[in-house]
C-alpha positions in Angstrom: 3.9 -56.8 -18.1 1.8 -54.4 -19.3 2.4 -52.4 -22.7 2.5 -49.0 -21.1 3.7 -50.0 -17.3 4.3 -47.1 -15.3 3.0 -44.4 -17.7 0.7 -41.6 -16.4 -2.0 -40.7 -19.2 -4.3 -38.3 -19.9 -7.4 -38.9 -22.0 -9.7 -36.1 -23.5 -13.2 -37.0 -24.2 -12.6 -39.9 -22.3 -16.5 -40.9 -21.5 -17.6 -42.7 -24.4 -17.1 -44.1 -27.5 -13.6 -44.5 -28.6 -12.5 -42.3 -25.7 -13.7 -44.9 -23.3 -12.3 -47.4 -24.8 -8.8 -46.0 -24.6 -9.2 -45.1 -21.3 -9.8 -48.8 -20.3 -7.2 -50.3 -22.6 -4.2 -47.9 -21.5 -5.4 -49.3 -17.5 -5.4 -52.8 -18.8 -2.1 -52.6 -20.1 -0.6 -50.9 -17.0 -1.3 -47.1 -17.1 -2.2 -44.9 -14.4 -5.2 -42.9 -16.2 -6.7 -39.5 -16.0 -10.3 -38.7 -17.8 -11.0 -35.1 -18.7 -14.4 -35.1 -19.7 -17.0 -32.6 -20.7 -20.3 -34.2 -20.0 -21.1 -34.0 -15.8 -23.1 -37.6 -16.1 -20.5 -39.3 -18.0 -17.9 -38.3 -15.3 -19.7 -39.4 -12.5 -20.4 -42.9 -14.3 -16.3 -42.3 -14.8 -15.8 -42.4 -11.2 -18.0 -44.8 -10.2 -17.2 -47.8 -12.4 -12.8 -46.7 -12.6 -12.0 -45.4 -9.2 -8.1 -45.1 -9.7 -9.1 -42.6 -12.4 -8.5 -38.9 -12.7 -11.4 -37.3 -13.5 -11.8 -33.8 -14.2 -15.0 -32.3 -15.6 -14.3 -29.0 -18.4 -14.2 -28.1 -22.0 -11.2 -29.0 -23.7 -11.8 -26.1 -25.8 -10.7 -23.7 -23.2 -7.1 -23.4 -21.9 -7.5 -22.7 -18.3 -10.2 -26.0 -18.2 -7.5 -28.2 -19.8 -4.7 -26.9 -17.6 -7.3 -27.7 -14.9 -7.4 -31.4 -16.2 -3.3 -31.5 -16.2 -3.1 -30.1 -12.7 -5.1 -32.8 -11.5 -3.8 -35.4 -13.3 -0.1 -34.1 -11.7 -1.2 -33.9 -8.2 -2.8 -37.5 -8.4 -0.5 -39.2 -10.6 2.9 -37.1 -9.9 3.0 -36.2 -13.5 2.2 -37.1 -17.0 4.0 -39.4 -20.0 0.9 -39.5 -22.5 -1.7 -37.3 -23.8 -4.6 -38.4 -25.9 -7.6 -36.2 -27.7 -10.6 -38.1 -28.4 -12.5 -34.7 -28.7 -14.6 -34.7 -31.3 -18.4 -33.7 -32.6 -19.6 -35.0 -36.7 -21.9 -33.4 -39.6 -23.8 -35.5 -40.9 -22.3 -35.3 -44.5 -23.7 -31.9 -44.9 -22.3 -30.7 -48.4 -21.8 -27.0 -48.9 -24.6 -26.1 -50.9 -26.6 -27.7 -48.3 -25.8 -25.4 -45.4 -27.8 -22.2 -45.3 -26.1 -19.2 -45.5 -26.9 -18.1 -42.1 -25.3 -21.3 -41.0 -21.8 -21.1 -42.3 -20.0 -19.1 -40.0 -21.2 -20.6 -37.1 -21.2 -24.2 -38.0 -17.7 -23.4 -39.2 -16.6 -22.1 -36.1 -18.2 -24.8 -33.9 -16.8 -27.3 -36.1 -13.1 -25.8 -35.8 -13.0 -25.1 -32.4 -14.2 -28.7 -31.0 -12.3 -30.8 -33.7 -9.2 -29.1 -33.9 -8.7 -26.3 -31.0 -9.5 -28.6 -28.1 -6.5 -31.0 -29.7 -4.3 -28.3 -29.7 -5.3 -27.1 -26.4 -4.8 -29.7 -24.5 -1.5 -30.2 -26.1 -0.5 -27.1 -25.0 -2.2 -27.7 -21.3 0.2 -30.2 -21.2 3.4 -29.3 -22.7 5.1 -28.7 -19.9 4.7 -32.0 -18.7 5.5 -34.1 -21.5 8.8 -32.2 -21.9 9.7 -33.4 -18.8 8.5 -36.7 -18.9 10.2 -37.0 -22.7 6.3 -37.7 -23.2 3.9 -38.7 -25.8 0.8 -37.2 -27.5 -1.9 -39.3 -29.9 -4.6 -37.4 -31.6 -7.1 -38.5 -33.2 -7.7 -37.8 -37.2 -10.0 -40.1 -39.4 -10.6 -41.6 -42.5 -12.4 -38.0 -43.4 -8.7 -36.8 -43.0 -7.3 -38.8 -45.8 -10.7 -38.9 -48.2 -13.6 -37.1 -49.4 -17.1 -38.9 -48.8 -16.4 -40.0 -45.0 -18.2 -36.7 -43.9 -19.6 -33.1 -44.9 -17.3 -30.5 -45.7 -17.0 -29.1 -42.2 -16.2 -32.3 -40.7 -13.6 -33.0 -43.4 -11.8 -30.2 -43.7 -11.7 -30.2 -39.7 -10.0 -33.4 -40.0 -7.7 -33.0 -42.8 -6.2 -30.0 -40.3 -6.0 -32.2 -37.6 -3.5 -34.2 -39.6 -1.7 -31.2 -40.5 -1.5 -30.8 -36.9 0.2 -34.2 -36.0 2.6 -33.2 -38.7 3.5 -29.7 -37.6 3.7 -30.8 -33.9 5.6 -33.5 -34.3 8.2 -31.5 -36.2 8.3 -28.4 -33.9 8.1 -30.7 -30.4 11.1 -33.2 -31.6 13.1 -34.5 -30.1 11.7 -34.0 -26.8 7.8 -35.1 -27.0 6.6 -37.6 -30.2 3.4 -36.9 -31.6 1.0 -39.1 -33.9 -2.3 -39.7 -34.8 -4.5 -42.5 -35.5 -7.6 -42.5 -38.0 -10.1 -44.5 -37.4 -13.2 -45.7 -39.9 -16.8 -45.6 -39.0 -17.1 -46.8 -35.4 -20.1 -48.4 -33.4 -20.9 -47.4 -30.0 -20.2 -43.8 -30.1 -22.3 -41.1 -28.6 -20.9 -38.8 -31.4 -23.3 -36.0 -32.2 -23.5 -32.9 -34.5 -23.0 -28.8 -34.3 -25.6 -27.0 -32.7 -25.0 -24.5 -34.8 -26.8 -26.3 -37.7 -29.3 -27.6 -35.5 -27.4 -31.5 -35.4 -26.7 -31.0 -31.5 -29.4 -33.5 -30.8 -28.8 -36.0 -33.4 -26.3 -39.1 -32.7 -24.6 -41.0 -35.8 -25.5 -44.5 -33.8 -28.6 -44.2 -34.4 -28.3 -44.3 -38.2 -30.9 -47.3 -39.1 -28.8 -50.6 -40.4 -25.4 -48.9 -39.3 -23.3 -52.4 -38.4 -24.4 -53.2 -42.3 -23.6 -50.4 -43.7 -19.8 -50.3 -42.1 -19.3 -53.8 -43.0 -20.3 -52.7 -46.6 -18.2 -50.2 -47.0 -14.4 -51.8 -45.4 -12.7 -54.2 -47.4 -12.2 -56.6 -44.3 -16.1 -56.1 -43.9 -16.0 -55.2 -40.3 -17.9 -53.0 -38.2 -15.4 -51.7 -36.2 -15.9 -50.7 -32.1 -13.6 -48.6 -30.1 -12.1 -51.2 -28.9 -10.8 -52.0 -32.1 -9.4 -48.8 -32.5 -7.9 -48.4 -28.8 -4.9 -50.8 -29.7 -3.3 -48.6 -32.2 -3.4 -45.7 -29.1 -1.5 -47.9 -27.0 1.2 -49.0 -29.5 1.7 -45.6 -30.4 2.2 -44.3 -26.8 4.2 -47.6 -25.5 8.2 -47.3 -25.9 7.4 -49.9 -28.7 6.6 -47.0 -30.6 10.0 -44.6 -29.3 10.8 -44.1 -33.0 8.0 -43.0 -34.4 6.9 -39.4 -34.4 4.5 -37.6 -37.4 2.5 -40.8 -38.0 -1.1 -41.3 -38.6 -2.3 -45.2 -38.4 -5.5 -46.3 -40.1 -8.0 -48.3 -38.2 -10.1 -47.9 -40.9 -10.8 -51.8 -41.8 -8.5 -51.1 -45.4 -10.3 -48.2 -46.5 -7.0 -47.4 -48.5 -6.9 -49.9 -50.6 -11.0 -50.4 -51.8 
């Protein structure tokens, strides 16, 4: 038996990177899965290579997209137990002094609305559901949530508020829906790119020269971590393994803590 038999999930920014790789691991262990994707390529790839997924193409930044994604994942799957944000964009350590002054607002606003809106968003698409199902949510923080230096000051601060939300969901949805987080460390394999808005929209963190080195360099356990690695700590927190926990944030981050 599977760790999540006979749960229906949702997955947001479920084409690539660590998004993918929940996607697959939540079907290996026995979920019926739904992908609500942003990118029209990466949802026909999607489709072709997991046809008993969901797959809905939209913005998780906008309501009536997201609701979109629940409706279909309802009318395929008959419902829905789990919901996990992988949504995410990065900024390239830019300091503060380092953005121009033209930039702030915007870059600020971008930042906000894909790191943190689209989470609560989607949460909100799907609250009706989870209540029903006594459901599930996992979002996704970071180790720039918990410390300075893992990002610029638009990513971080982004991420230290999607921790506040795991918090004040979890508080304001109990008993009926648990919420958590996981944080991962730098990953491999991601198709993670920057803000527009600064002019990083074409830029992706993978293709940082020497980055498998310089992840193992900077984790205790000197590991360069995939999305695979991370995808395990999704599934525990959504399987009934996990039924009392609610308002937790675990750290895939290869011991960052403790360096």
């Amino acid at each position: 038996m599977g760790w999540l038999d006979g749960k229906r999930a949702l997955v947001a920014g479920a084409g690539s990177g660590i998004g993918r790789a929940v996607l697959d691991a939540f079907a290996a262990e026995g979920a019926r899965v739904a992908a609500f994707e942003l990118d029209p390529g990466k949802c026909e790839r999607l489709a072709a290579e997991l046809p008993e997924c969901v797959v809905h193409q939209g913005d998780a930044t906008s309501l009536a997209d997201a609701r979109g994604a629940v409706a279909a994942a309802r009318a395929r799957l008959g419902g829905l137990d789990v919901l996990v944000s992988c949504v995410g964009i990065f900024d390239f350590y830019r300091g503060l002094a380092e953005l121009d002054d033209d930039q702030l607002d915007a870059g600020f606003d971008e930042m906000f609305r894909t790191n943190v809106k689209s989470q609560l968003v989607s949460v909100k698409a799907a609250l009706d559901e989870l209540r029903r199902s006594s459901g599930s949510v996992v979002l996704t923080v970071s180790t720039s949530g918990f410390y300075p230096g893992r990002g610029g000051i638009l990513y971080v601060a982004s991420k230290f508020a999607v921790r506040g939300c795991v918090i004040a969901l979890a508080h304001e949805l109990a008993p009926r829906v648990r919420v958590n987080g996981v944080a991962p460390g730098g990953t491999l394999g991601t198709e993670l790119t920057g803000p527009g808005s600064i002019g990083l929209a074409g830029r992706l963190l993978d293709d940082a020269p020497g980055r498998a080195e310089d992840l193992r360099s900077r984790t205790p356990l000197r590991v360069a971590l995939t999305g695979a690695d991370h995808a395990g700590s999704y599934v525990f927190l959504a399987s009934d393994r996990a039924r009392g926990i609610t308002g937790t944030v675990i750290h895939s981050d290869g011991g960052a803590a403790v360096r």
